[in-house]
C-alpha positions as a printed NumPy array, in Angstrom:
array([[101.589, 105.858, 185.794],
       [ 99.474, 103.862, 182.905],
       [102.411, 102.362, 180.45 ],
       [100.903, 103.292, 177.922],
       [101.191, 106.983, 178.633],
       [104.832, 106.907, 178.14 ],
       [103.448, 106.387, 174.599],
       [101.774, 108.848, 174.394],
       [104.198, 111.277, 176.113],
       [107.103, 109.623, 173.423],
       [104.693, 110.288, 170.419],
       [104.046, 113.849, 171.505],
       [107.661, 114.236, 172.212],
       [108.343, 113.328, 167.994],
       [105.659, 115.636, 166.615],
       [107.592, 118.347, 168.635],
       [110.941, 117.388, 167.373],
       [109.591, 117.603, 163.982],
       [108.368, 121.159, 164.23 ],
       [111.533, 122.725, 162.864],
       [111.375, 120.928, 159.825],
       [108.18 , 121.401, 158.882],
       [106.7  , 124.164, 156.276],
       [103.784, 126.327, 154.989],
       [103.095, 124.315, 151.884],
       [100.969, 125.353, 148.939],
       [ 99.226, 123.514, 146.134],
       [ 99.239, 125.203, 142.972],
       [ 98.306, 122.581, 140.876],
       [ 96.421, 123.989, 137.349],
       [ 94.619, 121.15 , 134.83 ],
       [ 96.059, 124.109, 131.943],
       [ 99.697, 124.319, 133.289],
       [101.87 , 121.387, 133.636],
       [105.315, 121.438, 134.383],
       [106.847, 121.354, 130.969],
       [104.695, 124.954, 129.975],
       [106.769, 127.988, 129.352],
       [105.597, 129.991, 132.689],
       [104.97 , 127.423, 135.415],
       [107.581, 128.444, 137.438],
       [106.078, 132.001, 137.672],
       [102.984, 131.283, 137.813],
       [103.444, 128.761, 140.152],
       [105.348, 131.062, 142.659],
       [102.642, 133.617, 142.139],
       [100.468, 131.597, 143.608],
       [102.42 , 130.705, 146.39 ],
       [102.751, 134.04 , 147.108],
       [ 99.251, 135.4  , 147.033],
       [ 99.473, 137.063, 143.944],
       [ 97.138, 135.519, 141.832],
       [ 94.633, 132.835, 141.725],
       [ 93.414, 130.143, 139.792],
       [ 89.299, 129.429, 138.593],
       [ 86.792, 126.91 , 140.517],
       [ 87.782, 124.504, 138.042],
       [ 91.546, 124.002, 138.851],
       [ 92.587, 125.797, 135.461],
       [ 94.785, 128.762, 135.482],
       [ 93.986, 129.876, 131.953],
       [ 96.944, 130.998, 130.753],
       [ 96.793, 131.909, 127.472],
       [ 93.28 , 134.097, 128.028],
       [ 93.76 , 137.694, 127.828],
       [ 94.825, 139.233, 131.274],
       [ 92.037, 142.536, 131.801],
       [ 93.017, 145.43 , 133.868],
       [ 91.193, 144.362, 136.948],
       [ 93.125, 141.251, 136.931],
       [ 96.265, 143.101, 136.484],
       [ 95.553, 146.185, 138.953],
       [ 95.248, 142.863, 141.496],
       [ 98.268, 141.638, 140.556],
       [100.464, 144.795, 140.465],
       [ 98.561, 145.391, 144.046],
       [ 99.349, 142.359, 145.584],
       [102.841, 142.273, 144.35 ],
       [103.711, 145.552, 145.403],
       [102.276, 145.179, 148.817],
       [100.288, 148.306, 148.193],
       [ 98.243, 149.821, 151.073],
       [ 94.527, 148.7  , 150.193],
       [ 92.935, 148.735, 153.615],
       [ 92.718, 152.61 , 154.127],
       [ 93.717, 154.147, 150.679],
       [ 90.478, 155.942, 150.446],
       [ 87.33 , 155.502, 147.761],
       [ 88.097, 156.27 , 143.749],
       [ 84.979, 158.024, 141.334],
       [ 84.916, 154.869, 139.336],
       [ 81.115, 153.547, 138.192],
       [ 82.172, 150.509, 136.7  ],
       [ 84.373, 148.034, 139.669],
       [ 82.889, 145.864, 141.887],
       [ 83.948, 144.996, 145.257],
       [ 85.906, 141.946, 144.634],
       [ 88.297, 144.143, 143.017],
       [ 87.908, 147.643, 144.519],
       [ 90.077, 148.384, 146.776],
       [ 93.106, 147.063, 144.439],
       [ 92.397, 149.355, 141.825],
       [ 91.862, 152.462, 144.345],
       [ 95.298, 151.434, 145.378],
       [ 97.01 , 151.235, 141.472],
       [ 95.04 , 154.456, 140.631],
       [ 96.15 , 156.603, 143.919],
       [ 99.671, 155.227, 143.576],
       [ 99.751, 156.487, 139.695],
       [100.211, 153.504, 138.125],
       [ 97.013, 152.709, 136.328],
       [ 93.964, 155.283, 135.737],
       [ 90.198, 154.946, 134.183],
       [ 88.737, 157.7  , 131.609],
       [ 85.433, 159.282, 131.866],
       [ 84.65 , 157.798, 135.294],
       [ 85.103, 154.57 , 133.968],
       [ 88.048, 152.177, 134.724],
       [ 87.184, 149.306, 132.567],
       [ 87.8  , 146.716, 134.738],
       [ 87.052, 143.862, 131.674],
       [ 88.627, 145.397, 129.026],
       [ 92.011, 143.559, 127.632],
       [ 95.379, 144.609, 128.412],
       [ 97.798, 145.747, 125.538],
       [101.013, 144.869, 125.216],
       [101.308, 148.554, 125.279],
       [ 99.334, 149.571, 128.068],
       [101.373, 146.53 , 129.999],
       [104.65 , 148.278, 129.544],
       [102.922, 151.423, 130.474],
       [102.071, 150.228, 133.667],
       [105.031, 148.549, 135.071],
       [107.131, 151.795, 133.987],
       [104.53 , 153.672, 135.845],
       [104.794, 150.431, 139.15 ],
       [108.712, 150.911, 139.132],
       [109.904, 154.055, 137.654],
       [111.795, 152.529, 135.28 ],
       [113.913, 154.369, 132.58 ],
       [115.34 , 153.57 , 129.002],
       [118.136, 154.367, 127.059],
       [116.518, 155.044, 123.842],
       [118.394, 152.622, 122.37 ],
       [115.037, 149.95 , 121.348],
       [113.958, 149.918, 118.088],
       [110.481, 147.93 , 116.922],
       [109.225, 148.079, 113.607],
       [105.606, 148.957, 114.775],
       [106.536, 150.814, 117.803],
       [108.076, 154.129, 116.42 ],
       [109.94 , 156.865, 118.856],
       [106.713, 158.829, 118.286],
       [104.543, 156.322, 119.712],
       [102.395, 156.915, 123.082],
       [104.496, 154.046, 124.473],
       [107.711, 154.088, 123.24 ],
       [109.503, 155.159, 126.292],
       [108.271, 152.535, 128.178],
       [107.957, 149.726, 125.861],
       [112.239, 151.439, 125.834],
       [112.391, 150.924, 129.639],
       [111.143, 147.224, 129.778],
       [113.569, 146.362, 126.649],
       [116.715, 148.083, 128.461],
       [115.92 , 146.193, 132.204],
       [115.287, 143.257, 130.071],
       [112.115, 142.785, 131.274],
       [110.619, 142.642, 127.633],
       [112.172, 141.668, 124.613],
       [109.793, 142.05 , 121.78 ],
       [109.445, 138.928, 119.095],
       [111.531, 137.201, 116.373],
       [110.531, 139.285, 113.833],
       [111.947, 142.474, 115.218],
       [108.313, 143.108, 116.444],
       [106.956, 144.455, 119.975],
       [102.739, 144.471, 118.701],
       [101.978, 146.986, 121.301],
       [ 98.232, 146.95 , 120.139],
       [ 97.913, 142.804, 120.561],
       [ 96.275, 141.883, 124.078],
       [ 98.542, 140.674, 126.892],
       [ 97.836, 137.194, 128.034],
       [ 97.62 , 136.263, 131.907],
       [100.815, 133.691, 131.428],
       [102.617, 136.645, 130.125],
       [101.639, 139.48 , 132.62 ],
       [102.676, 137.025, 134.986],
       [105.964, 136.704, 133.822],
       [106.379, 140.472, 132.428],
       [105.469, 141.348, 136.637],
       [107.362, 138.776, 137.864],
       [110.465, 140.335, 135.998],
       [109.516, 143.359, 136.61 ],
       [109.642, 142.416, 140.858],
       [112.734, 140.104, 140.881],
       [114.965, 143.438, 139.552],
       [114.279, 144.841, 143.035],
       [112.929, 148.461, 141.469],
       [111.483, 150.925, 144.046],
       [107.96 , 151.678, 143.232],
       [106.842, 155.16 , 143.148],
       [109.752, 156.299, 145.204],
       [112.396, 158.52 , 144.475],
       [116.201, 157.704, 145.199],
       [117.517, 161.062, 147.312],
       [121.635, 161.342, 147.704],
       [120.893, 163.369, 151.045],
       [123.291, 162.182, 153.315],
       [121.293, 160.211, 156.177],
       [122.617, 160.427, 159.686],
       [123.305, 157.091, 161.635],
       [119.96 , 156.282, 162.625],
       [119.027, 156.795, 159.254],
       [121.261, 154.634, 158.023],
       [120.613, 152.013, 160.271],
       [116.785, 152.097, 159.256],
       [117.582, 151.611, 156.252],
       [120.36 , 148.816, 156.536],
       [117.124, 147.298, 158.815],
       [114.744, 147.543, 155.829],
       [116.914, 146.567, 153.098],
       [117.552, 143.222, 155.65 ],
       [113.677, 142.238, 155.92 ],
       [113.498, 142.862, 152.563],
       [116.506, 140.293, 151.78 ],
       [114.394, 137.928, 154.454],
       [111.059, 138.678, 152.832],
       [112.576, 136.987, 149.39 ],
       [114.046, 134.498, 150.614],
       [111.233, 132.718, 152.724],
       [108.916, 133.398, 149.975],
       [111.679, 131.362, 147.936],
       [111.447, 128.937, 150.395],
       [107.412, 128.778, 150.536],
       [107.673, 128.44 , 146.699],
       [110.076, 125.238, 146.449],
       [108.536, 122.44 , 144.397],
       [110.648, 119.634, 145.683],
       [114.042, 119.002, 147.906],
       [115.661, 116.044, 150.128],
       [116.709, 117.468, 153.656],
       [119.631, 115.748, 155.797],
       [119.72 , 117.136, 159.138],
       [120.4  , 116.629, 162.809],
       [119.446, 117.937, 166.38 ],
       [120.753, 117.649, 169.654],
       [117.658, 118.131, 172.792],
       [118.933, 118.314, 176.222],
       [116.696, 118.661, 179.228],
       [118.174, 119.191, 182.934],
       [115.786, 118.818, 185.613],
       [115.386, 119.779, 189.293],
       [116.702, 117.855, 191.864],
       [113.366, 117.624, 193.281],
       [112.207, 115.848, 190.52 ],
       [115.034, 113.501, 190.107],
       [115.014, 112.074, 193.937],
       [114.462, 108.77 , 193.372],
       [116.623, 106.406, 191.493],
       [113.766, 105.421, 189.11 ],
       [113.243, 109.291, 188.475],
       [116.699, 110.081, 187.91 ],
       [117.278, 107.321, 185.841],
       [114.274, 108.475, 183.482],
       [115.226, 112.274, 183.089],
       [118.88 , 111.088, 182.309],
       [117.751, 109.744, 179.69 ],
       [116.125, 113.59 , 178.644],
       [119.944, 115.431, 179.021],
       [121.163, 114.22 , 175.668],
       [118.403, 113.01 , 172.913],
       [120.646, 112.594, 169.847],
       [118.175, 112.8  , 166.32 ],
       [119.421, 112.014, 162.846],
       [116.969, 113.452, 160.04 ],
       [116.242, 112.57 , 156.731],
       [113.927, 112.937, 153.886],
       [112.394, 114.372, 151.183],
       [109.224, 116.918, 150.266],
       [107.473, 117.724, 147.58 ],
       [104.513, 120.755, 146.968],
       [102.788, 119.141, 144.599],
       [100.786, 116.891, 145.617],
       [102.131, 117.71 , 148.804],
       [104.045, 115.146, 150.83 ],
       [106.729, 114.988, 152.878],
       [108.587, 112.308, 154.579],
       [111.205, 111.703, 157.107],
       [113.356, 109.343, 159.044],
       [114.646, 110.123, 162.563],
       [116.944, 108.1  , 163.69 ],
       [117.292, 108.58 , 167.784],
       [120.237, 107.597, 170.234],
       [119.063, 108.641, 173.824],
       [121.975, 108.535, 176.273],
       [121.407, 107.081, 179.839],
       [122.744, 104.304, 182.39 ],
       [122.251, 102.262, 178.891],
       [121.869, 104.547, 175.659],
       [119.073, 103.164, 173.504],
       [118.675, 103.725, 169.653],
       [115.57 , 103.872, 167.952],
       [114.476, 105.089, 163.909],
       [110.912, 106.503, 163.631],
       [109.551, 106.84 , 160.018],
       [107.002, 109.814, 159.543],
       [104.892, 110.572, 156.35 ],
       [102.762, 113.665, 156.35 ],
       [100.263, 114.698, 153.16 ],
       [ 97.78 , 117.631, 152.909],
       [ 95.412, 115.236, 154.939],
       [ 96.914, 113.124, 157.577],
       [ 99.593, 112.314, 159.303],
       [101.712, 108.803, 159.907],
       [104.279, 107.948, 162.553],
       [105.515, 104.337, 163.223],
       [106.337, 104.365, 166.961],
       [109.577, 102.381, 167.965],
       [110.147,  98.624, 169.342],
       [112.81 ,  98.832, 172.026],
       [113.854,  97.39 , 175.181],
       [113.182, 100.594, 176.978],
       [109.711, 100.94 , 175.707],
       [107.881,  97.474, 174.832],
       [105.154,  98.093, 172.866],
       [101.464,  96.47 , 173.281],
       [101.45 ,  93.47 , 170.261],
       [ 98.627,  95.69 , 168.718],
       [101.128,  98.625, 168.039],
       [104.405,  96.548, 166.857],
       [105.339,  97.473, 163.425],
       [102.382,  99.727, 163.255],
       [101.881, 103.551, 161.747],
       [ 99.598, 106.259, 164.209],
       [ 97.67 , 107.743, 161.918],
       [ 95.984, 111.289, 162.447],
       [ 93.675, 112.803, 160.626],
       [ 93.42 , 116.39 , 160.648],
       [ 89.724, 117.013, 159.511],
       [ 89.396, 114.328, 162.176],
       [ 91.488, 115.966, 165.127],
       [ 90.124, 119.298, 164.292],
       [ 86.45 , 117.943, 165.111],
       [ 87.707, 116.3  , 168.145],
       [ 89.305, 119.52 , 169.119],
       [ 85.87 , 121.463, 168.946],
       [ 86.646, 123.146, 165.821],
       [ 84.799, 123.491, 162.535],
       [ 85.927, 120.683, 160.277],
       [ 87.652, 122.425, 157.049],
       [ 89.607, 120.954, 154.165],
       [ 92.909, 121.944, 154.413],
       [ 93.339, 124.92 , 151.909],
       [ 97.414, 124.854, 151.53 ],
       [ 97.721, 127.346, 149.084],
       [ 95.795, 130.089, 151.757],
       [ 97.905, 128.409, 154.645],
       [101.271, 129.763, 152.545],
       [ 99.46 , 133.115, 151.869],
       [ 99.027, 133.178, 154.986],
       [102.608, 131.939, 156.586],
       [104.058, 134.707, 154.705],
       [101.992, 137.23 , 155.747],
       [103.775, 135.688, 159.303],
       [106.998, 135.76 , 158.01 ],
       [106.59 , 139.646, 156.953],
       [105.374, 141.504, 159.999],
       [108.516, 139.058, 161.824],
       [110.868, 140.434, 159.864],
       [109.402, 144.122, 159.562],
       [110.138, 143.94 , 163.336],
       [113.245, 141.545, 164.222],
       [115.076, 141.949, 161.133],
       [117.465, 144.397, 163.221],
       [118.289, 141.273, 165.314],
       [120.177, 139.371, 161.955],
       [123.608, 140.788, 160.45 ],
       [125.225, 139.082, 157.692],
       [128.365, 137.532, 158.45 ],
       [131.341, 135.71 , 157.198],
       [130.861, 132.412, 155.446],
       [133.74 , 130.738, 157.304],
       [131.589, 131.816, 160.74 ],
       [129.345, 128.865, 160.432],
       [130.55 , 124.847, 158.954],
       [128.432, 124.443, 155.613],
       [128.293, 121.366, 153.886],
       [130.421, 121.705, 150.893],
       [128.198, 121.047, 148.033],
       [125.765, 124.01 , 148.914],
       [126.592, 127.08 , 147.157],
       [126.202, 129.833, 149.416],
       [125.668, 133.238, 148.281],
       [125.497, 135.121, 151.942],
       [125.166, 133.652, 155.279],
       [123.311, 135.679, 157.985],
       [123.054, 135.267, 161.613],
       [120.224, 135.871, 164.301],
       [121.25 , 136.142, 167.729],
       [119.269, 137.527, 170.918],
       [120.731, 138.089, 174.755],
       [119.441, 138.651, 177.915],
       [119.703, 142.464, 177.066],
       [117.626, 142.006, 173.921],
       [114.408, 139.866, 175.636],
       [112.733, 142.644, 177.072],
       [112.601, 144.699, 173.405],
       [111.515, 141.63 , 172.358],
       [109.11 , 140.83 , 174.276],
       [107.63 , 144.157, 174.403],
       [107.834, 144.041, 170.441],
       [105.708, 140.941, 170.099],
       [102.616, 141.933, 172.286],
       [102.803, 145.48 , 171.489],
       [103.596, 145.229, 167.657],
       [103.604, 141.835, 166.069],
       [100.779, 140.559, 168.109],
       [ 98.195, 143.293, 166.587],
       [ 99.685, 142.852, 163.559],
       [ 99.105, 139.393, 163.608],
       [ 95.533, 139.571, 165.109],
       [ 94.432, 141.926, 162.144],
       [ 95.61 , 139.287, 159.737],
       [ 93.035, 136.966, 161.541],
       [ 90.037, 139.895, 160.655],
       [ 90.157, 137.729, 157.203],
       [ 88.026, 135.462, 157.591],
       [ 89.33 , 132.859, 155.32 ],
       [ 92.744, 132.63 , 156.976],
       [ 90.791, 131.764, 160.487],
       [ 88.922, 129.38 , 158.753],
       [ 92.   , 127.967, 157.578],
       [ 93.205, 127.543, 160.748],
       [ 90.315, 125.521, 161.717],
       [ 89.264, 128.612, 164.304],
       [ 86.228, 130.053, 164.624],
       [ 85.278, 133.193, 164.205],
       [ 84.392, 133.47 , 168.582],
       [ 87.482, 132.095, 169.51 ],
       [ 89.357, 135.001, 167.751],
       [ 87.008, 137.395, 169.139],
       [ 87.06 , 136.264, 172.546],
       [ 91.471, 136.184, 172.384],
       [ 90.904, 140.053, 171.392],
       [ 88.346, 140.615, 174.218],
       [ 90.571, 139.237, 176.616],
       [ 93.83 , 141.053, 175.3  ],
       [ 91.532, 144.684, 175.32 ],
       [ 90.452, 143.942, 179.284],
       [ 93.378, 142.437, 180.518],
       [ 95.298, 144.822, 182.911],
       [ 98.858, 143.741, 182.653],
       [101.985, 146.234, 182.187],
       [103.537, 144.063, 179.364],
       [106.899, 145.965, 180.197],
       [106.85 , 144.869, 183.605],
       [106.123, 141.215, 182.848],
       [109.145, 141.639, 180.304],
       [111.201, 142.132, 183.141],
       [110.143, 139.46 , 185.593],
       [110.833, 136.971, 182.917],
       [114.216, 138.177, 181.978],
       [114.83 , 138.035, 186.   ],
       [114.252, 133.934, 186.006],
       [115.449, 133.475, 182.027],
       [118.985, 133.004, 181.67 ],
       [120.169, 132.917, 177.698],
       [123.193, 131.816, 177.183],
       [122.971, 131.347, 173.364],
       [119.9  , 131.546, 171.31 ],
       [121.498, 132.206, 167.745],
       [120.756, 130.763, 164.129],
       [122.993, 131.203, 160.938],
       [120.996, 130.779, 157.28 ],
       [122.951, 130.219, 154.48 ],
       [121.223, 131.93 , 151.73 ],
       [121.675, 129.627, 148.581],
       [122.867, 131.48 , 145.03 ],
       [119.266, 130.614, 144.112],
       [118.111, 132.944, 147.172],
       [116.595, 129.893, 149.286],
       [117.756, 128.694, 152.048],
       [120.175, 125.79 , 151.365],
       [121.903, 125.109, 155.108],
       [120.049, 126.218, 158.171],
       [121.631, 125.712, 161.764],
       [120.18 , 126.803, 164.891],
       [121.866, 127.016, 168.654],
       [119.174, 127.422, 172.022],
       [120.801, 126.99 , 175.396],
       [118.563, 128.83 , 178.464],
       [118.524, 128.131, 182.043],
       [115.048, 128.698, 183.768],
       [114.958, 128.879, 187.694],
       [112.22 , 129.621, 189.483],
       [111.092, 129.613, 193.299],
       [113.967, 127.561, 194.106],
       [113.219, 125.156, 191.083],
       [115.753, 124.755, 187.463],
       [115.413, 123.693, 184.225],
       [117.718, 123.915, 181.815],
       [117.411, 123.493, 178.062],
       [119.752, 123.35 , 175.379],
       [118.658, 122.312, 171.948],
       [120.678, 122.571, 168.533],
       [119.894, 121.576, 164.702],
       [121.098, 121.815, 161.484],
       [119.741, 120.627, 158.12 ],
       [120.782, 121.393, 154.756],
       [119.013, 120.875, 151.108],
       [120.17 , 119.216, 147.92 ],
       [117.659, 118.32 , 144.857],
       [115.92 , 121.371, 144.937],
       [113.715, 121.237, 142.475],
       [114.129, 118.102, 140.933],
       [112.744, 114.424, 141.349],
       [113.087, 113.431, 144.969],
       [113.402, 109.808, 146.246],
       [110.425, 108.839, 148.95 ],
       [112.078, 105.534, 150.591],
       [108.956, 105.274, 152.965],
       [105.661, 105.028, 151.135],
       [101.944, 105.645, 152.025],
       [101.064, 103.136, 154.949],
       [ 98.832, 100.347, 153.75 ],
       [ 95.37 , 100.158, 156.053],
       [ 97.115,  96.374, 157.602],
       [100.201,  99.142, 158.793],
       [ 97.875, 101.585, 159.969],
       [ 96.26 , 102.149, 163.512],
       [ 94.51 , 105.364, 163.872],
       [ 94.563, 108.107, 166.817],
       [ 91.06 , 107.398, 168.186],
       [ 91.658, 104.224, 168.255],
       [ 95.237, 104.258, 170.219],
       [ 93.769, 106.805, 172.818],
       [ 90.799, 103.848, 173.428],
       [ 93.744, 101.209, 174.018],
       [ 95.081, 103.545, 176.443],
       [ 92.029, 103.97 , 178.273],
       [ 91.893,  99.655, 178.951],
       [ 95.457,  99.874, 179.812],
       [ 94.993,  99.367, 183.814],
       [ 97.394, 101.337, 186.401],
       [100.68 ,  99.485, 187.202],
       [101.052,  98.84 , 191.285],
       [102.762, 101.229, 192.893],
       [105.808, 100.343, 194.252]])
């Protein structure tokens, strides 16, 4: 075996430990809207979310008038209304950047054109704003708003009423609504954003049938992705936060692997991997970094602290000096660097700047059809079920847990349901692009998915005869702010196969403080003397010659 490979392997072996802490990130950064304006923090999570965009020339704008093309997108996208198949609208005037969205508003009743016309450019009034979002979420007033230029005979009284009494609105200083002034895109934003965060039902009305138990149980379902839906787009819009974490990896081989001394004496090392975690991240301009400290028990244990620093373009990891592992003098004190425009070319793949903000868009989209499908698998449960750190206030805790009796369901779930799902996100074009795909590979996965001949039931069932589960659970505890503020997860399985086992167990936990504030990055950006790059590791491996055999 080269020595060097045990690099290699070791590297590999951190990137994959750092998988659970790592996120969609997004970059909403506007020239126009700096952190001290009014409606960042709206804005800002719109466009986290998907909801609305910035212009070619990193300004958001906000203080131009919002038209009603721009808001029939918004109100769309928001809403999650059903633009793929909701049918054509007699409108002369909308182009097909905007099209389907405003078929969508118009057959859903919120907005409508006059005369054939929808106006796509016109400006927005205040007026016509409250309209709308009555319209979105079937709000109601009291009757109880009074404006000095919005009488109870006006054409929008009652709604500019509804906004005032589910305080979505307030009207100005001067006892003022102006219904006739134009709406500006800062303050749709925010009037929407109010508007979405009250948890209205659009266009549906609330029935006091009584529902019989499966009924209920949909709807406990639905109401639970829902909850799940908020809270990881919470957690996609976070600006900033210091994590402090650990995880536990254990890895139990076969005897047959294990039969010499030498070989035992390496895998023992595998059973208990001990990994302290922290660091800090922040969105904008995105960085993240993190300390691991390992302890890996054996005949001797062996302790070892890897620094990692990951931006929107590359990635740095200083690999350890220890007795265990001697280093070549070239790699001592030294960061790997990776480049992902670089890695993507070596991987065969069109080489695309990394487009964060579409990457969240798009891990949410993830995170939706998951819980649209496994949100039956979480319950909440008591706070005192799970050890939270005590300066984390929790609002709920919930739990995911999955059996033996559940992987079948579940696996019959993900290739009949989530996996079509999931391939008809990939029909947009941008979001394989920004997965540095191409266009063939997609099409060749789906060609090979349509011809293959496999019974995915009966495939559920082999695996669940060699797949032992003995936990697989997680408890989130949802913060007051509705993010995620402690996270621990529990994995033990037991794999045995012709004869052979493997046994994993694996644990974390990390919890959050500083959200949203100034973080403290210990580490720092690598200077090029600290830096040795992929390529050029992999050609030192390559010289390395083979160590005699014994």
């Amino acid at each position: 075996m080269k020595k060097s490979k045990i690099f290699t392997v070791l590297f590999a072996l951190l990137l994959i430990l750092s998988i659970p802490f790592e996120k969609g990130f997004a970059a909403s950064s506007f020239t126009d809207v700096n952190g001290d304006f009014w409606a960042e923090k709206e804005i800002s999570s719109f466009v986290d979310l998907g909801i609305v965009k910035g212009y070619p020339d990193q300004t958001f704008r906000p203080e131009n008038t919002v038209t009603r093309g721009q808001a029939a997108i918004m109100i769309a996208r928001g809403l999650k209304l059903e633009a793929s198949n909701v049918g054509s609208v007699n409108y002369t005037d909308i182009k097909d950047d905007s099209i389907k969205e405003i078929a969508a508003v118009t057959k859903a009743g919120i907005m409508k054109g006059t005369n054939g016309k929808f106006e796509p450019n016109k400006p927005l009034t205040r007026a016509q704003m409250a309209t709308i979002l009555t319209n979105a979420f079937k709000l109601k007033g009291d009757g109880s708003s009074t404006f000095a230029d919005v009488a109870k005979d006006h054409y929008a009284y009652e709604a500019i009423d509804a906004l005032v009494t589910n305080k979505i609105a307030t009207g100005f200083e001067d006892g003022t609504f102006k219904p006739e002034d134009a709406t500006t895109r800062a303050q749709f934003v925010v009037f929407l954003s109010s508007a979405l965060n009250k948890q209205a039902q659009p266009n549906e009305e609330v029935t006091e049938e009584p529902a019989v138990e499966e009924e209920k149980a949909e709807a406990t379902d639905n109401t639970m992705a829902e909850l799940l839906k908020e809270v990881y787009a919470n957690e996609l819009a976070l600006n900033s936060y210091e994590f402090d974490g650990s995880m536990n990896l254990g890895l139990k081989f076969s005897k047959s692997l294990t039969s010499t001394p030498e070989d035992a004496a390496i895998f023992k090392m595998f059973e208990d991997i001990k990994v302290d975690i922290k660091g800090a991240y922040q969105k904008d301009p995105m960085k993240m970094e993190m300390t691991m400290d390992l302890t890996l028990q054996g005949e001797v244990e062996t302790k070892f602290s890897i620094p990692m620093i990951m931006t929107e373009e590359k990635i740095w990891v200083k690999l350890p000096q220890s007795p265990l592992l001697q280093l070549p003098e070239e790699l001592n004190g030294k960061f790997i660097e990776l480049d992902f425009n670089e890695l993507t070319q070596l991987s065969g793949q069109p080489s695309v700047s990394m487009d964060l903000a579409l990457q969240t868009e798009f891990t949410k989209a993830i995170y939706d059809i998951f819980f649209d499908e496994f949100s039956k698998y979480y319950e909440e449960v008591d706070q005192k079920s799970v050890a939270i750190p005590a300066d984390i206030k929790v609002d709920k805790v919930l739990k995911f847990e999955l059996s033996n009796e559940d992987l079948k369901p579940v696996i019959e779930t993900l290739f009949n349901k989530v996996l079509p799902k999931f391939l008809e996100l990939l029909e947009n074009p941008e979001y394989v692009k920004a997965l540095g795909f191409k266009a063939e590979d997609i099409a060749m996965v789906k060609e090979g998915l349509a011809s293959a001949d496999v019974s995915i039931g009966e495939v559920a069932g082999e695996i669940n005869n060699f797949v032992d589960i003995n936990e697989l659970s997680e408890y989130i505890a949802i913060h007051e702010d509705q993010y995620i503020g402690y996270d621990k997860f529990n994995l033990d399985i037991a794999i045995t196969m012709e004869g052979e086992s493997l046994g994993l167990k694996l644990s974390y936990n990390l919890g959050k403080s500083k959200v949203n504030e100034a973080v403290n990055f210990k580490i720092g950006t690598p200077k090029a003397s600290e830096v040795i790059p992929f390529n050029k590791l992999m050609e030192m491996e390559a010289m390395v010659p083979e160590l005699p055999q014994k």
